[in-house]
VODO-510962 format. One record per residue (C-alpha): x, y, z; residue number from 1. Coordinates in nm, 2 decimals, always signed. Layout:
REM VODO-510962
+--------+--------+--------+-------+
:      u :      v :      w : gutor :
+--------+--------+--------+-------+
:      X :      Y :      Z :   NUM :
...
+--------+--------+--------+-------+
REM end
This chain:
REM VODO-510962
+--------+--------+--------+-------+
:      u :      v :      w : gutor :
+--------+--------+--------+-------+
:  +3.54 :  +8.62 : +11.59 :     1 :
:  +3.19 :  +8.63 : +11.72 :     2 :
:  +3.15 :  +8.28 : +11.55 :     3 :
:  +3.41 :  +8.14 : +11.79 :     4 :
:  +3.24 :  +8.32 : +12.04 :     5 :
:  +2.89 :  +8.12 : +11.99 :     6 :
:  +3.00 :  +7.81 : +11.94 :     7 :
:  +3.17 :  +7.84 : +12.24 :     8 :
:  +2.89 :  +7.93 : +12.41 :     9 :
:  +2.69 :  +7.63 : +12.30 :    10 :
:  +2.95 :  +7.42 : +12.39 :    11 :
:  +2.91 :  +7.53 : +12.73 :    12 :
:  +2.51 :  +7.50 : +12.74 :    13 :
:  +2.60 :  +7.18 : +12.60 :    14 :
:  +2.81 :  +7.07 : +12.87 :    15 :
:  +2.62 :  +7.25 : +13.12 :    16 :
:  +2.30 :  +7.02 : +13.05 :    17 :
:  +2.50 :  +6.70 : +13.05 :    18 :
:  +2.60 :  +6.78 : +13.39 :    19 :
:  +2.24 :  +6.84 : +13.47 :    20 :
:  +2.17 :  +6.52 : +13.32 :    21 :
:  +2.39 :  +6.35 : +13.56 :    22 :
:  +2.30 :  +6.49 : +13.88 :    23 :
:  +1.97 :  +6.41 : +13.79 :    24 :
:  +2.03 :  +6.08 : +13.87 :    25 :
:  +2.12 :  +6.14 : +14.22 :    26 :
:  +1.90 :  +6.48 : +14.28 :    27 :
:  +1.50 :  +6.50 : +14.35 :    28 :
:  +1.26 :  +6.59 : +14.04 :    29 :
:  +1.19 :  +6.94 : +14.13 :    30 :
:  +1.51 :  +7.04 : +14.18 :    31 :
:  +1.64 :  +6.82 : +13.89 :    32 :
:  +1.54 :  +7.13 : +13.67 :    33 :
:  +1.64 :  +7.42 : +13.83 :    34 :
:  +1.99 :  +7.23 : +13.83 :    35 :
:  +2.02 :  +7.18 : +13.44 :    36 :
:  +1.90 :  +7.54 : +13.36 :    37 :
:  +2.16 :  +7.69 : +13.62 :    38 :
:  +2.43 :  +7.46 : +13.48 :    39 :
:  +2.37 :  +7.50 : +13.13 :    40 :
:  +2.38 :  +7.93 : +13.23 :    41 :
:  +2.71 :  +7.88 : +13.41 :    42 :
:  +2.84 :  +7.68 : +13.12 :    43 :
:  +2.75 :  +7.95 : +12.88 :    44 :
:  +2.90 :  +8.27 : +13.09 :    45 :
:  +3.22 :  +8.08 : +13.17 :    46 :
:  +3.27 :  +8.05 : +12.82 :    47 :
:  +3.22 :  +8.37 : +12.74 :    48 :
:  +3.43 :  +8.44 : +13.02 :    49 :
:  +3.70 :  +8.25 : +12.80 :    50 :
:  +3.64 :  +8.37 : +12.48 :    51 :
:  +3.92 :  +8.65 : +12.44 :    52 :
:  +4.20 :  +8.38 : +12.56 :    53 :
:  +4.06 :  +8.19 : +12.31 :    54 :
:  +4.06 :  +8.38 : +12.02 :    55 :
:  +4.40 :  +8.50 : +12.11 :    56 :
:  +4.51 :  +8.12 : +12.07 :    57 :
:  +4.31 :  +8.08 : +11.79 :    58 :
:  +4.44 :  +8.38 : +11.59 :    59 :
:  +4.82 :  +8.32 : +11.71 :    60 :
:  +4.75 :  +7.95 : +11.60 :    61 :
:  +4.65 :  +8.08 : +11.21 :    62 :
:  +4.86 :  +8.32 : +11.16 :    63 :
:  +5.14 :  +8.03 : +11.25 :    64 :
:  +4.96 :  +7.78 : +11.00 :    65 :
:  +4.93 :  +8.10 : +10.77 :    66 :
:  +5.29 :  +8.15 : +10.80 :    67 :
:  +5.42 :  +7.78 : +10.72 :    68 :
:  +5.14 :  +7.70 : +10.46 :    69 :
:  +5.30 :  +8.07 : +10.26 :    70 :
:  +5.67 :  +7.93 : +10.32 :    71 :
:  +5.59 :  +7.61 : +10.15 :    72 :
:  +5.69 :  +7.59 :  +9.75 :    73 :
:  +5.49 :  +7.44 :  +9.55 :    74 :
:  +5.74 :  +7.16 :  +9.45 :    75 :
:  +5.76 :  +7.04 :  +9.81 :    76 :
:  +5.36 :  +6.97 :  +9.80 :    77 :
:  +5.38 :  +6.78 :  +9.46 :    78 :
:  +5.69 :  +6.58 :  +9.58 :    79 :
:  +5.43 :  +6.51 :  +9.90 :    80 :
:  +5.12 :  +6.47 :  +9.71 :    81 :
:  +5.34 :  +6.22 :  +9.47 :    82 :
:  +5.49 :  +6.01 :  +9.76 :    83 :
:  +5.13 :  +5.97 :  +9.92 :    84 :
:  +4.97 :  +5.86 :  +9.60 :    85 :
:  +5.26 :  +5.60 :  +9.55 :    86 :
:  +5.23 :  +5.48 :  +9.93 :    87 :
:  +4.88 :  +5.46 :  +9.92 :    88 :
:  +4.86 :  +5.24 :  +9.59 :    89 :
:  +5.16 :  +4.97 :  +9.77 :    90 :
:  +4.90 :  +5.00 : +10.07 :    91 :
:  +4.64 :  +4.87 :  +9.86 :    92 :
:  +4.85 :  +4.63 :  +9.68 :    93 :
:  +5.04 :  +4.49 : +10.03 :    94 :
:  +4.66 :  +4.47 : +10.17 :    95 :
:  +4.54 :  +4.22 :  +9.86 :    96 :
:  +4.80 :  +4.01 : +10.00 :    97 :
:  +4.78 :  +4.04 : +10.37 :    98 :
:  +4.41 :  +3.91 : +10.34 :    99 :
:  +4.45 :  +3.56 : +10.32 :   100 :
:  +4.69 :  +3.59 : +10.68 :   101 :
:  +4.48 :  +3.42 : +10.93 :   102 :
:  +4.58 :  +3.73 : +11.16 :   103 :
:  +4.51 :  +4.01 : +10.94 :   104 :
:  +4.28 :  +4.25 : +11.08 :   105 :
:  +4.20 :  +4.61 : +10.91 :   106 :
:  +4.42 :  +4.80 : +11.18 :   107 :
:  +4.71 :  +4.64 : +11.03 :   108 :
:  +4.64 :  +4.77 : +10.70 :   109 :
:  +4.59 :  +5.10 : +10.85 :   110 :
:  +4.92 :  +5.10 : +11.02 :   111 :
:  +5.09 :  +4.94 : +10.69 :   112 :
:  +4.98 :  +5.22 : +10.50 :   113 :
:  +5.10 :  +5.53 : +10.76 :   114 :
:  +5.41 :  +5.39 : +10.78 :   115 :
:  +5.47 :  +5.38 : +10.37 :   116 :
:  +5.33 :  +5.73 : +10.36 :   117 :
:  +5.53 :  +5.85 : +10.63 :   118 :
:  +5.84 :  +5.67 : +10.42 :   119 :
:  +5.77 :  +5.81 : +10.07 :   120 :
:  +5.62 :  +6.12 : +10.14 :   121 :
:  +5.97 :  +6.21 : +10.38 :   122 :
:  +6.21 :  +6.08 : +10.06 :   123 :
:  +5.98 :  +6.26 :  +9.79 :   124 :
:  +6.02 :  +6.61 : +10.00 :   125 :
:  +6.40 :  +6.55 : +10.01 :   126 :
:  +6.41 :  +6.51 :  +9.66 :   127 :
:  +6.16 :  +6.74 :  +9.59 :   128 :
:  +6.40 :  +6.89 :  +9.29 :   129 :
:  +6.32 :  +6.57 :  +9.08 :   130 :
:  +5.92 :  +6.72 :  +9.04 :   131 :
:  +6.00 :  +7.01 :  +8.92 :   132 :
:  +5.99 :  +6.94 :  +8.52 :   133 :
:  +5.68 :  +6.75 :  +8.60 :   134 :
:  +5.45 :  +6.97 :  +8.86 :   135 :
:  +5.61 :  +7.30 :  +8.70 :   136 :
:  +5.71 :  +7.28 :  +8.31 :   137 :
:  +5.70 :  +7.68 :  +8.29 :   138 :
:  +6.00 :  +7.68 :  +8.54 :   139 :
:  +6.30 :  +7.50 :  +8.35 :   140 :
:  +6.61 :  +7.44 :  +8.66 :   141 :
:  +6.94 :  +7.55 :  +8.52 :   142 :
:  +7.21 :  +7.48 :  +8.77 :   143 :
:  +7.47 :  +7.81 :  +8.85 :   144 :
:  +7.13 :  +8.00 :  +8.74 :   145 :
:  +7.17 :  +8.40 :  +8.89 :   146 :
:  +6.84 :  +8.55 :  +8.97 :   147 :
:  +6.89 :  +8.95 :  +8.95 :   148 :
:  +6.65 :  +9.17 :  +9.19 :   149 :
:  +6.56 :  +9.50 :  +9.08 :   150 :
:  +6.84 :  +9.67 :  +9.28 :   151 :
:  +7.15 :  +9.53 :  +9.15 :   152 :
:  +7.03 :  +9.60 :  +8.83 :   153 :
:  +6.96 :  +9.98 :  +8.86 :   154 :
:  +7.31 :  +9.98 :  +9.07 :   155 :
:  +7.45 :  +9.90 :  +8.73 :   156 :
:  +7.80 :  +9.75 :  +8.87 :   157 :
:  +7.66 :  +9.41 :  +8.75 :   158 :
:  +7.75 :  +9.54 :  +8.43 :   159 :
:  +8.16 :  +9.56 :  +8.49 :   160 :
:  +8.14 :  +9.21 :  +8.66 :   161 :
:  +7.99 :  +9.07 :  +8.35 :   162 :
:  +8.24 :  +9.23 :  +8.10 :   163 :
:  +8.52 :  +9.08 :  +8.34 :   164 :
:  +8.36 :  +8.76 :  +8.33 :   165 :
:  +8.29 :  +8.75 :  +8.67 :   166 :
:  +7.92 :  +8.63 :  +8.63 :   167 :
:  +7.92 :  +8.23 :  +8.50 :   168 :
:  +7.54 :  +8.01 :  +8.43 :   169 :
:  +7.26 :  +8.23 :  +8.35 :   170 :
:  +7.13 :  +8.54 :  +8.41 :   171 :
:  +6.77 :  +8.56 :  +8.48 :   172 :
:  +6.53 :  +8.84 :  +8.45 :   173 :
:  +6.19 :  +8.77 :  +8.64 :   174 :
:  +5.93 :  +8.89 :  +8.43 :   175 :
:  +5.79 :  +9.11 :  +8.73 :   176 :
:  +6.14 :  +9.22 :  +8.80 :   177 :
:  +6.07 :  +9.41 :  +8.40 :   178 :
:  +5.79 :  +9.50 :  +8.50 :   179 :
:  +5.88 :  +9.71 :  +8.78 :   180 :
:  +6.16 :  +9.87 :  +8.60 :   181 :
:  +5.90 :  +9.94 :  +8.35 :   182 :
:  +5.64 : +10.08 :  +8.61 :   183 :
:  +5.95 : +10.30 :  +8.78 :   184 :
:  +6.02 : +10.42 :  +8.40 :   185 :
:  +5.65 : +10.53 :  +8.35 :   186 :
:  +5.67 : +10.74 :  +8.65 :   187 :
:  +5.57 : +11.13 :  +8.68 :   188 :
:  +5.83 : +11.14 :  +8.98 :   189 :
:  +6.13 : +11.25 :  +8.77 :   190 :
:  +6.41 : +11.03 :  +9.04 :   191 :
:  +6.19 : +10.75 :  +9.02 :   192 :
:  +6.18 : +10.78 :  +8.60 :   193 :
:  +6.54 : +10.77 :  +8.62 :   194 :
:  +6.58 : +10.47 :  +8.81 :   195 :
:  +6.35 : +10.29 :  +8.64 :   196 :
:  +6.52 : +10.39 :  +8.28 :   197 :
:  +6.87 : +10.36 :  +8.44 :   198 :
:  +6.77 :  +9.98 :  +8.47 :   199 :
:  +6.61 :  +9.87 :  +8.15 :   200 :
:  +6.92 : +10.03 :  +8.00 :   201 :
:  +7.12 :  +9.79 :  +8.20 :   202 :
:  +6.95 :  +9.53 :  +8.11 :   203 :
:  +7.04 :  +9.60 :  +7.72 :   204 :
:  +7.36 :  +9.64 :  +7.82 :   205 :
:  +7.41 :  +9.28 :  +8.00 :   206 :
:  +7.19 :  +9.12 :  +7.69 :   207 :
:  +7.48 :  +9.27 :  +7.45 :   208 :
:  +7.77 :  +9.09 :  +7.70 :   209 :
:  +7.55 :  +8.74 :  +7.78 :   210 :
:  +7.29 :  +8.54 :  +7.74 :   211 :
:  +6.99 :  +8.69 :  +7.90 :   212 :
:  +6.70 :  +8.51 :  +8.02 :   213 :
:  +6.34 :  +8.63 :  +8.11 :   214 :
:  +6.16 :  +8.41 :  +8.28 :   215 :
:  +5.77 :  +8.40 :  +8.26 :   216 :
:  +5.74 :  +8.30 :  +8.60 :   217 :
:  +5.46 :  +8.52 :  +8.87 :   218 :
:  +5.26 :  +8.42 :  +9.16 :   219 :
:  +5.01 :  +8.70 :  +9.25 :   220 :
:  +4.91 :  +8.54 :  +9.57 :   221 :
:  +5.24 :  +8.67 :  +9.70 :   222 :
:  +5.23 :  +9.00 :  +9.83 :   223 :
:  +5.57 :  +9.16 :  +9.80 :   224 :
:  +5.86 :  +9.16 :  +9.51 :   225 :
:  +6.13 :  +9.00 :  +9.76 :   226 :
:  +5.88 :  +8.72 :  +9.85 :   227 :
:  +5.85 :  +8.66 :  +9.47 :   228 :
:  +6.24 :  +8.59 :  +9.44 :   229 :
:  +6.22 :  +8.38 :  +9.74 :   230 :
:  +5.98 :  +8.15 :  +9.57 :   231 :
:  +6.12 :  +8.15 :  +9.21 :   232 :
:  +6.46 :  +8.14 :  +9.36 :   233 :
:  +6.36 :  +7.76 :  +9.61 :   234 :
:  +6.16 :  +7.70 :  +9.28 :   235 :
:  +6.48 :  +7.64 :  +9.03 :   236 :
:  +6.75 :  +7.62 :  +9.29 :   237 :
:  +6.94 :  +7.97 :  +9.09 :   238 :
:  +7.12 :  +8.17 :  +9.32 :   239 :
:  +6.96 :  +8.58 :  +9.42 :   240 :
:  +7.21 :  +8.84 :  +9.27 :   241 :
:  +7.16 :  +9.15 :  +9.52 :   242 :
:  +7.26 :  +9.43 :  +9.66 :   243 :
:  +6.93 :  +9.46 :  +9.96 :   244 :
:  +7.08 :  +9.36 : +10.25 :   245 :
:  +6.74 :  +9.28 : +10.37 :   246 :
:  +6.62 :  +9.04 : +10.13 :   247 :
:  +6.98 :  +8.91 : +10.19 :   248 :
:  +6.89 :  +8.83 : +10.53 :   249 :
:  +6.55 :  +8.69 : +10.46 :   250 :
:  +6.65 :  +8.46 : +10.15 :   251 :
:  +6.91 :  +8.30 : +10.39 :   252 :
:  +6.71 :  +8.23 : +10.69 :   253 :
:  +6.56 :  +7.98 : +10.34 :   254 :
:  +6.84 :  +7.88 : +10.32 :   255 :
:  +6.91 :  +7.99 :  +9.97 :   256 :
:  +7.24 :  +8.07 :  +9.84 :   257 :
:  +7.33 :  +8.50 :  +9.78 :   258 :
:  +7.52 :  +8.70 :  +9.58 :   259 :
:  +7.55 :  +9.02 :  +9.74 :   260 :
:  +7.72 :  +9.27 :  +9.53 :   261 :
:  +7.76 :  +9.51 :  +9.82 :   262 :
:  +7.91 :  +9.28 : +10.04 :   263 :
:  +8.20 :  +9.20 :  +9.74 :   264 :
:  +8.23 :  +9.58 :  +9.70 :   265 :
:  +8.30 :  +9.57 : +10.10 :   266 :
:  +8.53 :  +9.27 : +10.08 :   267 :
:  +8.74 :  +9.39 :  +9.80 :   268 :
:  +8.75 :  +9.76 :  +9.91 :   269 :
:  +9.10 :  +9.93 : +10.09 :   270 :
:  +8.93 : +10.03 : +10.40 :   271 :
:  +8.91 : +10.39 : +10.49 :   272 :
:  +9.12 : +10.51 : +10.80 :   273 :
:  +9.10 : +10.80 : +10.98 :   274 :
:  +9.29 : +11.07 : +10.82 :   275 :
:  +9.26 : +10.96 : +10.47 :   276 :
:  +9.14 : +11.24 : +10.24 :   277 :
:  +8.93 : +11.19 :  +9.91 :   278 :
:  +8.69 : +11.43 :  +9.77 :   279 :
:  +8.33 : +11.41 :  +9.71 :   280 :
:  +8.04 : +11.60 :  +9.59 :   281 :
:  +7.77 : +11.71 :  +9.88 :   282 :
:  +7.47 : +11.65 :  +9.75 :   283 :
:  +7.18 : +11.73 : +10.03 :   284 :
:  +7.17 : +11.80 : +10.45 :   285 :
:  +7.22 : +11.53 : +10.72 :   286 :
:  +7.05 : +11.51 : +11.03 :   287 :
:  +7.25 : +11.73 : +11.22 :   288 :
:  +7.25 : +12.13 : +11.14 :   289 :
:  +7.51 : +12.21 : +10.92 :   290 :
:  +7.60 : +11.86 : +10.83 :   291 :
:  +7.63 : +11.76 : +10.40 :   292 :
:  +7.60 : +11.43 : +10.31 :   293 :
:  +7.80 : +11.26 :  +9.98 :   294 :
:  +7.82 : +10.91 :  +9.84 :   295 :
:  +8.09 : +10.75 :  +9.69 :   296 :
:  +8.10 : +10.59 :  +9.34 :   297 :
:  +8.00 : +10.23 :  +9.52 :   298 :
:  +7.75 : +10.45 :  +9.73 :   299 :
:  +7.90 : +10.43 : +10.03 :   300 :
:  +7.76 : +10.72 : +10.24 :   301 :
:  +8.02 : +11.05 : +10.36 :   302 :
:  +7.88 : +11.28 : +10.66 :   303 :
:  +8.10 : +11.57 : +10.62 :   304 :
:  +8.08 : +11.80 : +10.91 :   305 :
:  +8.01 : +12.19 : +10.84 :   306 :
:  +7.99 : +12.06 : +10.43 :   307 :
:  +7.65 : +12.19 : +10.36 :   308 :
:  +7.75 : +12.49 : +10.27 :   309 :
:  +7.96 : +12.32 :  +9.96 :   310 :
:  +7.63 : +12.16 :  +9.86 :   311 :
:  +7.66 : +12.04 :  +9.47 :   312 :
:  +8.04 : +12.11 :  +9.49 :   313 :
:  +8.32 : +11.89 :  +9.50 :   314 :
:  +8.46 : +11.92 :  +9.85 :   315 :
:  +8.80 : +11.77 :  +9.99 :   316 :
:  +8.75 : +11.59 : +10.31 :   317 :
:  +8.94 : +11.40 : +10.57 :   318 :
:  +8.80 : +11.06 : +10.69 :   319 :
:  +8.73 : +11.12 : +11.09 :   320 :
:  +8.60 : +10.72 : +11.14 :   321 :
:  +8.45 : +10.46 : +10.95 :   322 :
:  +8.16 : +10.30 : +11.07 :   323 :
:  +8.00 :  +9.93 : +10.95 :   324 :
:  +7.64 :  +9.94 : +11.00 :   325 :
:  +7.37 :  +9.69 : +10.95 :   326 :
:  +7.29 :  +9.86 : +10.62 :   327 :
:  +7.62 :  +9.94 : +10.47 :   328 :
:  +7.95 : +10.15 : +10.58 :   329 :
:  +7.94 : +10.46 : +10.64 :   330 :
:  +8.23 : +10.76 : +10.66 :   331 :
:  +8.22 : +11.01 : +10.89 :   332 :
:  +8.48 : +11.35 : +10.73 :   333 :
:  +8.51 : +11.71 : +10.81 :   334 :
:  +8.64 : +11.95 : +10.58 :   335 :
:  +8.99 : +11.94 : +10.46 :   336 :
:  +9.17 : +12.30 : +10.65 :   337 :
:  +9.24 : +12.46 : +10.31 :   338 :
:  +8.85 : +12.34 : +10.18 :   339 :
:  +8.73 : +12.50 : +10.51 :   340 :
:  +8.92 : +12.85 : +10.46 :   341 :
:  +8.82 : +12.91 : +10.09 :   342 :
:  +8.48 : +12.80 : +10.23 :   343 :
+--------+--------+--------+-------+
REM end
């Protein structure tokens, strides 16, 4: 920021020697001087004085603009850029006309025109879905259109709910969404491999039930996968099939509509009480010593007190509580009396 930092400076010499220009009006030669040159240093030093709260406000200010210029789609701009033009050309047209009043004046041209931009450029953004075919050909809207993220698809439940019929309009594949799952396939990191093959074969597996649609659609100014869905998703007004409850929470706050396969699983699901038993299969350590930790078939996570030592065995438990946390629910068992004895 050491621009900012200059030109604030100069500002202040600049200001400084106007206010030695004044008071040398009023002020004896010799001293007329020494005034400007002390002014113009004060100016300078109380700038620099200034300079951090400054570009504190002035970096707060752009990352703002940066922040609402990024959450702007691109069909919302050509709506706005169309609406301008249209106003702008009835400005013109309205002004021909106005001319030959005898108390025309160009400030009522001026004021004619801001208030047809403010008109058509406000209606244009509100039907900004109109522009779509014509600012974005590549992005075709299909109403009841399901976006799918790269998490429900390795899940793989999306598979049942289309064999049931559960899943109406399209299903669209974004074509960076393929490429992840190919990237996670490619991997050296044998888990990752398997998630990444786990979800192309899902895909072949939906294409044999449905129609399946890849869509050609990328920005590569946007940094991150979930801000890509945002974008295609405001883009064609489809729906965002998903089971991250974060991108859940983001995509609403833009006001988009979500599909949250999770949050069906939890709907639908007989809740757990205390004292239930089911048995699971402990697969690695929780936090605490001695604790094992097993998932369910909908992944719901199972903290079984003392089960480490039945790691990669099936264990009996008895549910202890049921927690709902901001990332899913969670089960809280010990073993089962007999489990624990044979133990």
């Amino acid at each position: 920021m050491l621009a900012l930092r200059l030109t604030l400076m100069v500002c202040g010499l600049v200001l400084g020697y106007s206010g030695g220009q004044i008071l040398a009006t009023s002020t004896p030669p010799e001293t007329a001087a020494l005034n400007t040159v002390s002014l113009m240093l004060a100016g300078a030093l109380t700038a620099l004085l200034l300079a951090p709260r400054a570009e504190r406000f002035a970096l707060g200010r752009a990352a703002a603009l940066t922040r609402w210029y990024s959450g702007l789609a691109p069909t919302t701009v050509a709506a706005a850029t169309f609406g301008l033009i249209v106003a702008l050309l009835l400005g013109v047209l309205l002004t021909g006309v106005l001319r030959g009043l005898p108390f025309y004046s160009w400030p009522i041209s001026v004021g004619l025109t801001a208030v047809l931009a403010a008109f058509f450029m406000t209606y244009a953004v509100r039907n900004a879905d109109a522009f779509v075919a014509l600012s974005f050909p590549q992005v075709r809207r299909k109403p009841g259109g399901k976006i799918l993220d790269s998490n429900v698809i390795i899940d793989g439940r999306i598979v049942a709910l289309a064999r049931l019929g559960f899943l109406d309009g399209d299903l669209i594949v974004p074509a960076f969404i393929l490429r992840e799952l190919q990237t996670l396939a490619d991997q050296s990191d044998a888990q990752k491999r398997t998630r990444g093959k786990r979800g192309l074969g899902v895909l072949e597996e939906l294409r044999a039930l449905r129609p399946l649609r890849i869509e050609d659609w990328d920005d590569p100014h946007l940094p991150t996968t979930d801000d890509k869905l945002i974008r295609l998703a405001r883009e064609t007004g489809a729906k965002i099939l998903t089971n991250d409850s974060n991108l859940a929470r983001v995509a609403k706050l833009h006001g988009l509509d979500i599909l949250s396969i999770h949050e069906a699983a939890v709907a639908l699901r007989p809740p757990l009480q205390a004292g239930d038993s089911l048995t699971i299969t402990i697969t690695k350590s929780g936090q605490q010593q001695g604790q094992g930790v097993g998932y369910l078939e909908d992944g719901t996570m199972v903290v079984v007190e003392d089960g480490l030592r039945l790691r990669n065995k099936p264990a009996r438990v008895t549910v202890v509580n049921n927690v709902q946390t901001n990332v899913g629910r969670m089960i809280f068992a010990k073993l089962d009396k007999d489990q624990a004895a044979s133990a």
